[in-house]
C-alpha positions in Angstrom: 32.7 -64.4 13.0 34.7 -62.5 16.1 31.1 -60.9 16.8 29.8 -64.3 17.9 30.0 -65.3 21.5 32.7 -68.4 22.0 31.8 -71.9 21.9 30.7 -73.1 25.3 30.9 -76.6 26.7 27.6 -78.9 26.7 26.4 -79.6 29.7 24.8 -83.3 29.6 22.1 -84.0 32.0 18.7 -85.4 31.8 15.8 -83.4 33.6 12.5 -84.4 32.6 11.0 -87.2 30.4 7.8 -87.0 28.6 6.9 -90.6 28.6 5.7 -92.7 26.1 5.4 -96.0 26.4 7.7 -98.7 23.8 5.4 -100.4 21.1 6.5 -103.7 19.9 6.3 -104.8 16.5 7.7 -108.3 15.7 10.5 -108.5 18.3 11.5 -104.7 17.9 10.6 -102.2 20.2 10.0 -98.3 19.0 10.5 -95.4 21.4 9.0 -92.0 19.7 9.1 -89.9 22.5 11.0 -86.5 23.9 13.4 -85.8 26.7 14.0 -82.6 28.5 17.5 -81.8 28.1 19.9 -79.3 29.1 22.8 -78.3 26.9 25.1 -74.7 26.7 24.4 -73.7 22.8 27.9 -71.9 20.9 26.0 -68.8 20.0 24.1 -68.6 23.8 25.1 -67.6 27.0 25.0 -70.5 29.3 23.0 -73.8 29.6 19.3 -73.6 28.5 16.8 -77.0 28.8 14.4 -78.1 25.9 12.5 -80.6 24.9 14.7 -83.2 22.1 12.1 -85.4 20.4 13.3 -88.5 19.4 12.6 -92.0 18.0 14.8 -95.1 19.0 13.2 -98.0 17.3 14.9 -102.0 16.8 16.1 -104.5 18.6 16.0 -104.2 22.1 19.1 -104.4 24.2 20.9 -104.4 20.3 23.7 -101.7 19.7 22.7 -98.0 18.9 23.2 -97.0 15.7 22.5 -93.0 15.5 21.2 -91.9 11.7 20.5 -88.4 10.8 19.7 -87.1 7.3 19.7 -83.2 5.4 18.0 -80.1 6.9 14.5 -81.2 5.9 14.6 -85.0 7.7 12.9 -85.7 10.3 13.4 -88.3 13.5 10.8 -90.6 11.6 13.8 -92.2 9.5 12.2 -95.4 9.7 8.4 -96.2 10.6 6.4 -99.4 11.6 5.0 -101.5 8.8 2.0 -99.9 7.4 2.3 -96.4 8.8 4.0 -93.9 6.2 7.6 -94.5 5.1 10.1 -93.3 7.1 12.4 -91.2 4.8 15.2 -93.5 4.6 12.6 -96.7 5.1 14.6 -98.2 2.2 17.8 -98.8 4.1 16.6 -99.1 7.7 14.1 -101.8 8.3 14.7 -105.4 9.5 16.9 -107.3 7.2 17.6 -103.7 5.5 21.2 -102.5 5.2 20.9 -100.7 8.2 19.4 -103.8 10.0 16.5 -102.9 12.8 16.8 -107.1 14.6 20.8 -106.4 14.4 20.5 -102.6 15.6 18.5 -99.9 17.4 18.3 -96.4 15.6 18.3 -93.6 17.1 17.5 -89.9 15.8 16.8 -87.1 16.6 14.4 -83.9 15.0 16.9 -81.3 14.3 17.1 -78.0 16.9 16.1 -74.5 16.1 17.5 -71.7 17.6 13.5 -70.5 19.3 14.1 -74.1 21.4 17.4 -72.6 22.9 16.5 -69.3 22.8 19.1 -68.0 20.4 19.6 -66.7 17.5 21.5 -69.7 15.9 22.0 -73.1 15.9 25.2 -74.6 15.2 26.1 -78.4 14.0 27.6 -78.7 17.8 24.6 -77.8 19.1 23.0 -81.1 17.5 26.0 -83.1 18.7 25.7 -81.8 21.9 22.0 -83.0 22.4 22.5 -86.2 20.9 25.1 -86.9 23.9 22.8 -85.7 25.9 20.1 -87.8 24.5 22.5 -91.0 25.0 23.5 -89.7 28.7 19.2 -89.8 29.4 19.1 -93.3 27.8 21.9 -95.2 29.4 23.6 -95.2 26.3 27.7 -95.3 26.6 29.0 -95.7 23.2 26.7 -96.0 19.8 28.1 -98.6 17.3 28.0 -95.9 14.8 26.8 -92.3 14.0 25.2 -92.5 10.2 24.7 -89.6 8.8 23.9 -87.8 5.4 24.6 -83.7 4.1 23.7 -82.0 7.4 23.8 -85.2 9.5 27.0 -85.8 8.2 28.4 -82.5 9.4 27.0 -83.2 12.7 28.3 -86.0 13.1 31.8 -84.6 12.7 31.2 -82.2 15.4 30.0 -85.2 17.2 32.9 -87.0 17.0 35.4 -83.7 17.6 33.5 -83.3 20.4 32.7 -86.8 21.9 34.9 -89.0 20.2 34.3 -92.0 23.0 30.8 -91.8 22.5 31.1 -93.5 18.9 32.8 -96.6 17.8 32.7 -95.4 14.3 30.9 -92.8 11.6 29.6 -93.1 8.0 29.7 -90.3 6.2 27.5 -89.6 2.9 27.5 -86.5 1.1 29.0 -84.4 4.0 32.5 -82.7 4.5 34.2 -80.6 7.0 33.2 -77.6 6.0 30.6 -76.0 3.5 31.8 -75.5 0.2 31.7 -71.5 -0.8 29.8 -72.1 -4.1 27.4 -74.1 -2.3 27.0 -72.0 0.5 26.8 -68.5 -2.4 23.5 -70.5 -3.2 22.5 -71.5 -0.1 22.5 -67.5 0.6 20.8 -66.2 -2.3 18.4 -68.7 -1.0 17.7 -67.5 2.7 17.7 -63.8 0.6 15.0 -64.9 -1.8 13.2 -66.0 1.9 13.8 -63.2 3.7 12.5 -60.7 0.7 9.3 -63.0 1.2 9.2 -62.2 4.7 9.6 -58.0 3.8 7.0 -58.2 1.4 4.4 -60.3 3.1 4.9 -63.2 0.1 6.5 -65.8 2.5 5.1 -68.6 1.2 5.6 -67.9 -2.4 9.1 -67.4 -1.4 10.2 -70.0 0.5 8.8 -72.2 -2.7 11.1 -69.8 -5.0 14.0 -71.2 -2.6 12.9 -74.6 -2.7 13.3 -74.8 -6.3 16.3 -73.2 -6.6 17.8 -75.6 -4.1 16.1 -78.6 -6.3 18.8 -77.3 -9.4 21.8 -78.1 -6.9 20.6 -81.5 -5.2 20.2 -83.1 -8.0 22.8 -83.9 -10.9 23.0 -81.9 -14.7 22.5 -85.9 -16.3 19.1 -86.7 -14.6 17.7 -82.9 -15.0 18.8 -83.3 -19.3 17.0 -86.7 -19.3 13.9 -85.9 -17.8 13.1 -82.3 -19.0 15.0 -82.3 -22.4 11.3 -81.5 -23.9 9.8 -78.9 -25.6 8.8 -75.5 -24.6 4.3 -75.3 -24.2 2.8 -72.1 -24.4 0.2 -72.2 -21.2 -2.0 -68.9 -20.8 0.4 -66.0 -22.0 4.0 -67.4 -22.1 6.2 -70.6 -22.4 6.3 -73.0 -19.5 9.4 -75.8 -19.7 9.2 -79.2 -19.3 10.9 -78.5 -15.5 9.1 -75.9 -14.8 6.3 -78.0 -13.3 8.3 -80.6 -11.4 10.0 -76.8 -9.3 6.6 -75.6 -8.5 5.1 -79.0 -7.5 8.2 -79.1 -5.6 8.0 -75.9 -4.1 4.7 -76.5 -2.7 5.1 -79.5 -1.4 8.1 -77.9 1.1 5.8 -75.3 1.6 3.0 -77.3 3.0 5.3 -78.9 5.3 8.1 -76.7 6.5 8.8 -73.8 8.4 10.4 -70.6 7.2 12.6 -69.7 10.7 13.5 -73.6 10.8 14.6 -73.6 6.9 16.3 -70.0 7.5 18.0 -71.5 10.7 19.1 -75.1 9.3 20.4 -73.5 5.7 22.3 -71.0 7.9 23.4 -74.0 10.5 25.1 -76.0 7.5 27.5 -72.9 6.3 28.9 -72.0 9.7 29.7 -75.5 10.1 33.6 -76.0 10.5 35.4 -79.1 11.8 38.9 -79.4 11.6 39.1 -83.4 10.5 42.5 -83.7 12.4 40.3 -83.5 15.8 38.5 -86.5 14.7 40.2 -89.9 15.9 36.8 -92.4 14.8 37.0 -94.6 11.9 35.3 -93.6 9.4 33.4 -94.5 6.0 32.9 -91.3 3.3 30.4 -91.6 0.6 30.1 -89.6 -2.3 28.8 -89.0 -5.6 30.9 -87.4 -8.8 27.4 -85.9 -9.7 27.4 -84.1 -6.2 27.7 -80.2 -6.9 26.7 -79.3 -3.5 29.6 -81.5 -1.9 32.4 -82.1 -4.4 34.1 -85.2 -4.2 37.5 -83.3 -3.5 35.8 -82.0 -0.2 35.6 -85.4 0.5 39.0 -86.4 -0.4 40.5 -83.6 1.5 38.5 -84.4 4.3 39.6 -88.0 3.8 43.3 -86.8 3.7 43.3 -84.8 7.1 41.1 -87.2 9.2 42.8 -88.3 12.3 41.6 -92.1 12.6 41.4 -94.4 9.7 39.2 -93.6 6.5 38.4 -94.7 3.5 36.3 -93.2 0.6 33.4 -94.8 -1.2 33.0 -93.4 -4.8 29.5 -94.5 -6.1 28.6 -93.5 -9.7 24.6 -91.8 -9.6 22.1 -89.0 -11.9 21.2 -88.2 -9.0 23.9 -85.6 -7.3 23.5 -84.4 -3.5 20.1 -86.4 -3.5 21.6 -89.9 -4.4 22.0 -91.0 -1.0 18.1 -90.9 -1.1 17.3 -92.2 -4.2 20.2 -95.1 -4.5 19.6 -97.3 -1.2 20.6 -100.8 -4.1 24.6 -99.0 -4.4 24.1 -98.2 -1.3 22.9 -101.1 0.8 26.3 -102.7 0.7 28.5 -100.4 2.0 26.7 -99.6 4.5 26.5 -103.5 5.6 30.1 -103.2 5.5 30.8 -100.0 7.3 29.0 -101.2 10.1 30.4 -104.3 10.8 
C-alpha cells in the first residue's frame, strides 16, 4: 500500500443544505434530506465537498443513535408506517429494539469514490462524513454508533478517529480488519465484475458476483436444508435445487445496484484496518459461529485488543454473515441492552 497517498485529516464543516422540511408521524419527526459537506478523503489530495444524503428519523430532541448496515444498505434503515420497509424495519421502529420514541437514528447512504473525486473510498472516509454530518446538525455526541459488516468497520474507524463523538458502539458481524479468505473471495468477485466490464456483459456479471457472494453470507446448515433436492433436467442440462434462488438473486442486485458502487464498497471493506487498541468506546460485539465471512475468532481477537471495555455476544443462527438481518427475535435484546 506505500503507492497510496497518506491518510489526511477530515476537515468538518457544513456548507450548503439542501432542505427538506421534517414530517411528523405520531410524535416522531423524519429528516430525509442531504447536506453539502466537506471532508479531506485518505486516497485524495486535500478537502473536496459533496453532497451526504441522509435520513434522521425519531423522537425529536431524543439521543442520536447512528446505524449503518453492509455495502448494499441504504440510509432508508427504517421507513414510515406504510411506505416500504426500511431494511432493518424489524429492529428500528417505535417500541422496536432500537426504539424510534426513545431515540433518533441517524444514517447515512454510503460514499463512492466519483462523490470525492477519487479513486477509492476508505471506511474513514464514511467516519469522517458522519462527523461531519453531526457537526451540520448540532449534534455533539451520539448515544451510540450501531453498525453491521461494513458499518461495523466504520464505526471502528469512527471511533479511532472521533472517539468523543460516541458514548458507545455495537458491533455485529464486523472486525478490525478483513479476513484474507473473505477478502480472496471478495476479489475473485470484483474480477468476475471487471471481466464483465471488458467484455461488454456487465450485467450478467455483476449477477455472477452476486451469487457467489450469496454462498459466503449465508451459513452451510441453511443452504443443506433448503436445497438438499434433486437435480431437474430443464432444456439441455441439470439445474439444482439452488440454482434458482442465485439467479433470482443475482437479478434482483442487478436491478438495483451499481457496478463502480459494488466495485468501490467490496474494495472499501478489504483495505479497511483499525488497530482496536486506538479505540477507547465501550463496546458490544455480535457474532454468529455460522459467520464464514467474519469468524468468531476475528471477533474475539478484536475483543482481546480493544482499548475500552467489551464484551462479546455469541448468538447461535443458519443464517451466517446475513443473520444480523434475518434474526431481529435473538437479536432485539441485546441490542435493548447495549444501548442502555
Amino acid at each position: 500500500m506505500s503507492q497510496l497517498p497518506e491518510t489526511r485529516t477530515a476537515c468538518t464543516a457544513e456548507v450548503i443544505e439542501l432542505p427538506a422540511a421534517p414530517r411528523a408521524r405520531n410524535g416522531l419527526a423524519d429528516q430525509r434530506s442531504t447536506r453539502r459537506l466537506a471532508l479531506s478523503p485518505k486516497y485524495g489530495s486535500g478537502p473536496r465537498e459533496l453532497d451526504v444524503r441522509y435520513l434522521w428519523s425519531g423522537a425529536p430532541d431524543a439521543p442520536t443513535v447512528i446505524v449503518q448496515g453492509g455495502i448494499s444498505a441504504d440510509r432508508d434503515v427504517t421507513t414510515p408506517a406504510g411506505a416500504t420497509s426500511g431494511w432493518w424495519q424489524a429492529l428500528v421502529a417505535a417500541g422496536a429494539a432500537i426504539d424510534l420514541e426513545r431515540y433518533r437514528v441517524l444514517a447515512i447512504d454510503w460514499l463512492v469514490p466519483a462523490e470525492l473525486g477519487v479513486s477509492t473510498i476508505s471506511s474513514e472516509d464514511q467516519a469522517d462524513a458522519l462527523v461531519a454530518l453531526l457537526d451540520a446538525l448540532g449534534i455533539a455526541r451520539a448515544h451510540a454508533f450501531v453498525g453491521s459488516s461494513y458499518g461495523a468497520m466504520v464505526a471502528l474507524a469512527f471511533a479511532a478517529r472521533h472517539p468523543q463523538r460516541a458514548e458507545r458502539l455495537v458491533l455485529l458481524c464486523g472486525a478490525h480488519r478483513a479476513h484474507p479468505l473473505s477478502t480472496a473471495q471478495r476479489s475473485v468477485q470484483r474480477g468476475i465484475v471487471r471481466l464483465g466490464q471488458q467484455s461488454g456483459q456487465l450485467d450478467e456479471a455483476l449477477a455472477l458476483a452476486r451469487q457467489l457472494a450469496m454462498t459466503t453470507y449465508r451459513g452451510s446448515a441453511e443452504f443443506g436444508r433448503r436445497f438438499a433436492g434433486e437435480p431437474e433436467w430443464r432444456g439441455d442440462r441439470f439445474h439444482f435445487p439452488v440454482e434458482d434462488y442465485l439467479e433470482h438473486q443475482g437479478r434482483r442486485f442487478v436491478e438495483r445496484f451499481d457496478a463502480e458502487r459494488f466495485l468501490a464498497l467490496s474494495e472499501s471493506i478489504d483495505l479497511h484496518d483499525v488497530a482496536p487498541e486506538q479505540v477507547p468506546l465501550p463496546a458490544t460485539l455480535i457474532g454468529f459461529p455460522s459467520d464464514r465471512l467474519v469468524p468468531l475468532a476475528d471477533l474475539c481477537e478484536l475483543q482481546r485488543r480493544l482499548r475500552g471495555p467489551a464484551t462479546l455476544e455469541v448468538v447461535e443462527s443458519p443464517y451466517g454473515h446475513d443473520a444480523f438481518l434475518k434474526e431481529p427475535e435473538q437479536l432485539a435484546p441485546l441490542l435493548r441492552e447495549a444501548l442502555r
